[in-house]
MIDOSE-1310 file (N, C-alpha, C; in nm, 2 decimals, decimal comma, always signed):
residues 152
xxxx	-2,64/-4,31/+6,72/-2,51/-4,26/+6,77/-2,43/-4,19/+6,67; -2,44/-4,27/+6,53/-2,37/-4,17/+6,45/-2,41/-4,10/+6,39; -2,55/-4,06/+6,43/-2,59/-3,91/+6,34/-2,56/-3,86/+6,47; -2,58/-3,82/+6,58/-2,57/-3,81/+6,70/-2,42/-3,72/+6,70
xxxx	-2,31/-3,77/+6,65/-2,19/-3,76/+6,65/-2,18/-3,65/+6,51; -2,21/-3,69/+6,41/-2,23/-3,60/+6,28/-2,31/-3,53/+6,29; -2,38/-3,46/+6,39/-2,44/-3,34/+6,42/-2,38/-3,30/+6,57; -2,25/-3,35/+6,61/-2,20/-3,27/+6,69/-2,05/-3,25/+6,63
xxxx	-2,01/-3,27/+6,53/-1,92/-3,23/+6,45/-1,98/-3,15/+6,37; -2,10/-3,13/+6,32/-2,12/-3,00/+6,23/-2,18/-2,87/+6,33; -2,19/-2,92/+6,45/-2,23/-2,78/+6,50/-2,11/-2,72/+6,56; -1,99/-2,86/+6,58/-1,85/-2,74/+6,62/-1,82/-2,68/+6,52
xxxx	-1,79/-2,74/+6,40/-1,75/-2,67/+6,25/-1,83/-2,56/+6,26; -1,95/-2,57/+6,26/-2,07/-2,43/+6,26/-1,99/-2,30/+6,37; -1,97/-2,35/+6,45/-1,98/-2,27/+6,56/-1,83/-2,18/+6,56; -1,70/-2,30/+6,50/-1,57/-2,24/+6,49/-1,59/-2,17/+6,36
xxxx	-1,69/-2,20/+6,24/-1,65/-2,12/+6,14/-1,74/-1,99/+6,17; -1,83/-1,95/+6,22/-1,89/-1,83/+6,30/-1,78/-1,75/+6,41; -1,70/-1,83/+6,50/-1,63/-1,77/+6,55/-1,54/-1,73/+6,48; -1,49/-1,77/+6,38/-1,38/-1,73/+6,29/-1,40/-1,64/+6,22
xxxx	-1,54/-1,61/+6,18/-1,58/-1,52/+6,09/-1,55/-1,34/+6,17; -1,65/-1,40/+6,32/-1,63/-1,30/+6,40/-1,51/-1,26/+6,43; -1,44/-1,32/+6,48/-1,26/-1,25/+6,54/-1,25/-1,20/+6,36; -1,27/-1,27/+6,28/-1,17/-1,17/+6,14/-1,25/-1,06/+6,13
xxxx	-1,35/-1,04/+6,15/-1,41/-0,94/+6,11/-1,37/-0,81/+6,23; -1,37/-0,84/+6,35/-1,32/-0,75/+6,45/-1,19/-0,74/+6,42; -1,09/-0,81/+6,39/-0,94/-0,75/+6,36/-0,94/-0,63/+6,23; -1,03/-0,75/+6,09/-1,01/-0,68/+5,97/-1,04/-0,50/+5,98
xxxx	-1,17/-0,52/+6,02/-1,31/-0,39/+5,96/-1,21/-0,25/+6,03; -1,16/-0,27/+6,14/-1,09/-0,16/+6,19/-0,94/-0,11/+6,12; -0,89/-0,22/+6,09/-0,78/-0,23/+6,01/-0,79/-0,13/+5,88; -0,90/-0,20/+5,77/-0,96/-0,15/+5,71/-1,01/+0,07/+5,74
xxxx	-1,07/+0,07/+5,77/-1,09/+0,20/+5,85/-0,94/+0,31/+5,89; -0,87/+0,21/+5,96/-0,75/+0,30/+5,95/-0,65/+0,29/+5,83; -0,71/+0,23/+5,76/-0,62/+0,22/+5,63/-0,68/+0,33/+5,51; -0,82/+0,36/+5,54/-0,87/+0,43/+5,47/-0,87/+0,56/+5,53
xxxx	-0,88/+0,62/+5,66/-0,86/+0,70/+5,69/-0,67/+0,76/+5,70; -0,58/+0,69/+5,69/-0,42/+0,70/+5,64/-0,45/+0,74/+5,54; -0,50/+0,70/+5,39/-0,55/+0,69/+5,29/-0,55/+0,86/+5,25; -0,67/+0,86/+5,34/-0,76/+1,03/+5,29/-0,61/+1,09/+5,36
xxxx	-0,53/+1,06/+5,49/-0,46/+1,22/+5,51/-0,33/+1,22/+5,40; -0,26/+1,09/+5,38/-0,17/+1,08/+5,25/-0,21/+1,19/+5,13; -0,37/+1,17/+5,11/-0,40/+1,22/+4,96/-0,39/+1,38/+5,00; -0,43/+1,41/+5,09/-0,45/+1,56/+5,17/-0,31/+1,64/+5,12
xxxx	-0,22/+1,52/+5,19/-0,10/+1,58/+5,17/-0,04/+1,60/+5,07; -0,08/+1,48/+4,98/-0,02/+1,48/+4,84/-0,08/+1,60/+4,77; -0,19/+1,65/+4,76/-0,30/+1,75/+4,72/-0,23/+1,88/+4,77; -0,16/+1,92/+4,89/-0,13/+2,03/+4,94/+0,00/+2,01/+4,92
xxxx	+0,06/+1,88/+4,85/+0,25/+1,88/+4,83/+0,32/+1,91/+4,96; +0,25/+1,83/+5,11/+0,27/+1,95/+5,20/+0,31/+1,99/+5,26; +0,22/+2,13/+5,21/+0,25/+2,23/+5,27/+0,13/+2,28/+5,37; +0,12/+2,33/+5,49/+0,04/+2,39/+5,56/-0,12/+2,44/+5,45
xxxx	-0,20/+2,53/+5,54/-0,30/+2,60/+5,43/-0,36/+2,71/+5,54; -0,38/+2,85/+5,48/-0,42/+2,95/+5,55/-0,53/+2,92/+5,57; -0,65/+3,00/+5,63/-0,70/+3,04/+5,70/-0,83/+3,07/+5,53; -0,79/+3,08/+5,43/-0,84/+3,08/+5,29/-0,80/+2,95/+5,22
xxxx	-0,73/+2,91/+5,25/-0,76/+2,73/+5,19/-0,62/+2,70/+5,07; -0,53/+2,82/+5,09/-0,40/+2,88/+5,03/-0,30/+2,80/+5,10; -0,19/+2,70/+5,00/-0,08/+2,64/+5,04/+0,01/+2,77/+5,06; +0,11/+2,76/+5,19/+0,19/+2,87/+5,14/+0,32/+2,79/+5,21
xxxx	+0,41/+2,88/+5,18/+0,59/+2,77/+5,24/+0,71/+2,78/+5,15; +0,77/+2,76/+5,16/+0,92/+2,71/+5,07/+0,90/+2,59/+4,98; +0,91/+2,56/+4,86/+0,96/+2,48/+4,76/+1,02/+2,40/+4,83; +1,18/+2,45/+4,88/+1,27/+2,38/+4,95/+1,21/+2,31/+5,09
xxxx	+1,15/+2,34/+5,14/+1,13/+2,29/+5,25/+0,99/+2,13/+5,29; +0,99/+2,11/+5,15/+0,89/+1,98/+5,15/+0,96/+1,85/+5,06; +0,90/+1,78/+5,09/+0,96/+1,65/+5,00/+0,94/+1,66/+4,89; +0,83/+1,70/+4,76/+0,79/+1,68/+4,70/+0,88/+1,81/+4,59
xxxx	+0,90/+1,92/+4,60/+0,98/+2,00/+4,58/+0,85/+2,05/+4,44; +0,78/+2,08/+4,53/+0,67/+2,18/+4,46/+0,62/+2,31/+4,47; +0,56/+2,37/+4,40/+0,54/+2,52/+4,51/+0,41/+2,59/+4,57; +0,39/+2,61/+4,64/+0,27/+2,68/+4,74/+0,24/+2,76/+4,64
xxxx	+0,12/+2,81/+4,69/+0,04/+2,90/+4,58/+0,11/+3,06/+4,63; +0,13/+3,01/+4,76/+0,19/+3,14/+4,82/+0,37/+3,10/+4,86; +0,51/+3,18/+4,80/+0,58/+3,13/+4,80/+0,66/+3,21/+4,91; +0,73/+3,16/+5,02/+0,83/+3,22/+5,12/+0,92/+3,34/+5,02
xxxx	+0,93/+3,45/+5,08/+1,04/+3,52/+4,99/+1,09/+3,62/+5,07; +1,24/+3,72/+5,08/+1,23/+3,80/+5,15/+1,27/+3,92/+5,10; +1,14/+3,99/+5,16/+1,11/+4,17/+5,04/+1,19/+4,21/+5,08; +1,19/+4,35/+4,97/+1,28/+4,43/+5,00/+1,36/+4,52/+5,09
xxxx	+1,25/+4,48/+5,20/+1,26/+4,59/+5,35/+1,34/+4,48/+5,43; +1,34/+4,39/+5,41/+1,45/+4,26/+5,51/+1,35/+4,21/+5,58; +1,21/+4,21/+5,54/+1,14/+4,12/+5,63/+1,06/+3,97/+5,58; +1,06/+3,91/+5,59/+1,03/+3,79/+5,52/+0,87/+3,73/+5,55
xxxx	+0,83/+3,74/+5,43/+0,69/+3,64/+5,38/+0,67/+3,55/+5,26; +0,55/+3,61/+5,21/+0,49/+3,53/+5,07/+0,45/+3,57/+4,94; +0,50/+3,57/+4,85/+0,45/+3,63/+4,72/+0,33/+3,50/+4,67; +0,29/+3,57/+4,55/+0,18/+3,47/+4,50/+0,31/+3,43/+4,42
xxxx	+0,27/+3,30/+4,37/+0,38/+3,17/+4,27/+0,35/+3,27/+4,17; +0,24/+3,30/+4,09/+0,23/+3,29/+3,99/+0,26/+3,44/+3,91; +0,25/+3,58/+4,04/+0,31/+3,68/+4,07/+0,45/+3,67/+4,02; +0,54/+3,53/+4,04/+0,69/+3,54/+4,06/+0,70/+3,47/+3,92
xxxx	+0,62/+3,47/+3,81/+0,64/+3,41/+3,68/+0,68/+3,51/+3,62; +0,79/+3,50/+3,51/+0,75/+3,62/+3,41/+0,66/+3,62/+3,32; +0,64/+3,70/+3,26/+0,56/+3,72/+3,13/+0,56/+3,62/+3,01; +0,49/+3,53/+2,95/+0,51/+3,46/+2,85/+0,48/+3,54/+2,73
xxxx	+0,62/+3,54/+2,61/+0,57/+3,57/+2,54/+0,50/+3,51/+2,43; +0,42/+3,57/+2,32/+0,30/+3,49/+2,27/+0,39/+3,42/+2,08; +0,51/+3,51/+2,10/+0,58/+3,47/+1,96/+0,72/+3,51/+1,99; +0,82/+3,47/+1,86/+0,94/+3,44/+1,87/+0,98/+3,62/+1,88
xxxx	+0,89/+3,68/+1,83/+0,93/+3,88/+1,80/+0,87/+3,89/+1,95; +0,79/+3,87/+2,02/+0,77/+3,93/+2,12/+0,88/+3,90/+2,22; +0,90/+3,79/+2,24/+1,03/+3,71/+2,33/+1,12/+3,80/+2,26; +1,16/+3,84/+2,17/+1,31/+3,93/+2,14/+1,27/+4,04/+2,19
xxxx	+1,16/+4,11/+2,19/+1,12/+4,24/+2,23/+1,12/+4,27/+2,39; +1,09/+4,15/+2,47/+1,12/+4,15/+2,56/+1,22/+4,11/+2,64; +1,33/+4,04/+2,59/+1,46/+4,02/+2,60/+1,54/+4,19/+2,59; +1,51/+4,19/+2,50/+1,57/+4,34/+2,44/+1,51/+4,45/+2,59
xxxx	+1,40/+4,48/+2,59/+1,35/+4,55/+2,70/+1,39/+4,52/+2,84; +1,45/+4,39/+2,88/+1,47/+4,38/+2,98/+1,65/+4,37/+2,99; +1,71/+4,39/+2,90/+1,83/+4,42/+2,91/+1,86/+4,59/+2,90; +1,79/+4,64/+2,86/+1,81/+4,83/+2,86/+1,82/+4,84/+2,98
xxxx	+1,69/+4,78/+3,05/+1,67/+4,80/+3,23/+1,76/+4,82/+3,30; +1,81/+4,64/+3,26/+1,93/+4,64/+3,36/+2,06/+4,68/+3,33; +2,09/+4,77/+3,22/+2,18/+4,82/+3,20/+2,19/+4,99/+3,28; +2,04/+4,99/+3,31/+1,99/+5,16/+3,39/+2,01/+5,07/+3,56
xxxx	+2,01/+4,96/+3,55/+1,98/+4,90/+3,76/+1,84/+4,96/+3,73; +1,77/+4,94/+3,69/+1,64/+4,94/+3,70/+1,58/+4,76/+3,73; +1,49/+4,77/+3,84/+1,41/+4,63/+3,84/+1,30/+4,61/+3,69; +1,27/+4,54/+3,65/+1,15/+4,49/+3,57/+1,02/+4,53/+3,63
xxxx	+1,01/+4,46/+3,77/+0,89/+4,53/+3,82/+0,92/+4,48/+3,94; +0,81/+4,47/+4,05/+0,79/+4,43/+4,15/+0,67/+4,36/+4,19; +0,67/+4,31/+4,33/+0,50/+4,25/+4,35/+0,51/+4,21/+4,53; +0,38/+4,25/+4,50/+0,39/+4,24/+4,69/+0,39/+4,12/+4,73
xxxx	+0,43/+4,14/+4,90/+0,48/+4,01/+4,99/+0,36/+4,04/+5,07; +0,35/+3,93/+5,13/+0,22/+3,92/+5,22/+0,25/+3,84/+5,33; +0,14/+3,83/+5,40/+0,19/+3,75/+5,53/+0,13/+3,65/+5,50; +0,11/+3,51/+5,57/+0,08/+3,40/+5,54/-0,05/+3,39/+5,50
xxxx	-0,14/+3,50/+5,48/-0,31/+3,53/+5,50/-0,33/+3,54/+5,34; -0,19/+3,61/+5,28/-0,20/+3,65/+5,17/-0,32/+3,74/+5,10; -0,30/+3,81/+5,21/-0,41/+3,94/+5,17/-0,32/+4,08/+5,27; -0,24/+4,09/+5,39/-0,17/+4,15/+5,41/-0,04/+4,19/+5,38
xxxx	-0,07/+4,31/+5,27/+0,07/+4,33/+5,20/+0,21/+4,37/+5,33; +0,34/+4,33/+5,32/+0,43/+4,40/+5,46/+0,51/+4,42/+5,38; +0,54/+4,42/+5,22/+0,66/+4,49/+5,20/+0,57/+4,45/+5,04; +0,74/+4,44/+4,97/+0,74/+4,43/+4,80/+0,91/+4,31/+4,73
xxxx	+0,87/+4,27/+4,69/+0,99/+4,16/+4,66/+1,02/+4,22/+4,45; +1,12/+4,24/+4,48/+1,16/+4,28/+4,33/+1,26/+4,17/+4,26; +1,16/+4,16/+4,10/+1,23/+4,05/+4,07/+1,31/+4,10/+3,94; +1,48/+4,09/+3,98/+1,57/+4,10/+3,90/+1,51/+4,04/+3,71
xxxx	+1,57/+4,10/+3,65/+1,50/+4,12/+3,48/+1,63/+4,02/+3,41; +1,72/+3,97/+3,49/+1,82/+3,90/+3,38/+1,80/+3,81/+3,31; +1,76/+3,81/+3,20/+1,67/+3,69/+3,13/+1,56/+3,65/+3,16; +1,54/+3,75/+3,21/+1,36/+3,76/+3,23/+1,33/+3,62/+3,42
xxxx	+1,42/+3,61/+3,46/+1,49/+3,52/+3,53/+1,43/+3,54/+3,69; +1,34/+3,49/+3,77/+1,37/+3,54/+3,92/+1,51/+3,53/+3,96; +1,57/+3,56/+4,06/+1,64/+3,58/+4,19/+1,64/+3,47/+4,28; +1,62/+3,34/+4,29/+1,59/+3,24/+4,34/+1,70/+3,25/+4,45
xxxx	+1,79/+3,31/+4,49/+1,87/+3,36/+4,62/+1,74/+3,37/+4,70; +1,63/+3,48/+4,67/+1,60/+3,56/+4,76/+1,48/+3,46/+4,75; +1,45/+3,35/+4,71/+1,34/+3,31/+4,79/+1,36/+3,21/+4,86; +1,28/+3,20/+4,99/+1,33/+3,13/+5,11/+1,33/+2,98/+5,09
């Protein structure tokens, strides 16, 4: 009778630590799964700072308009004609110079300019595809400085 009894106490134990195993595993494994798939779109976003992505695999958007306060490869701006798109980021950089005489030579060159109202240069605006040019965005030469007004 008492083995009888100590084999029907170890096959409840058996039976509740199997069912225990099973329910955790049906709550956890899914749990798990959507923790990992949260996971991958977090990183997505963090990877794109985000922002949207064209049609070519190109972040494009406002700086201002994300949390992260970073910039698309393609940046909101509005060209010269009054219509509004994207320049490339790296288009809206100035020129680095390579020594302390070239930075004065170009300091120096970009103040003649704007003493004529001449722009420094310009660079096209695109549409979000960033291959259709629809205007040109000109970037003011004051200290070699964008115009950060005019980007969106």
């Amino acid at each position: 009778m008492k083995n009888s009894k100590k084999m029907l106490t170890s096959a409840l134990v058996s039976v509740a630590l199997i069912l225990g195993v099973l329910i955790g595993t049906q709550i956890l494994i899914p749990s798990f799964a959507t923790d990992k798939e949260e996971s991958v779109k977090k990183q997505e976003i963090q990877e794109n700072a985000g922002f949207p992505l064209n049609e070519n695999g190109q972040t494009y958007g406002s700086p201002m308009d994300n949390e992260f306060k970073a910039y698309p490869e393609l940046v909101r701006v509005l060209a010269s004609n009054g219509l509004e798109g994207y320049a490339y980021y790296s288009d809206l950089q100035s020129p680095k110079p390579k020594s302390p005489e070239e930075a004065g030579a170009l300091m120096e060159r970009y103040r003649e300019l704007n003493e004529q109202g001449i722009f420094a240069r310009t660079i096209p605006v695109y549409l979000s595809d960033g291959k259709t040019v629809i205007g040109e965005f000109e970037i003011s030469i004051d200290v070699g400085l964008v115009e950060y007004s005019k980007i969106q």
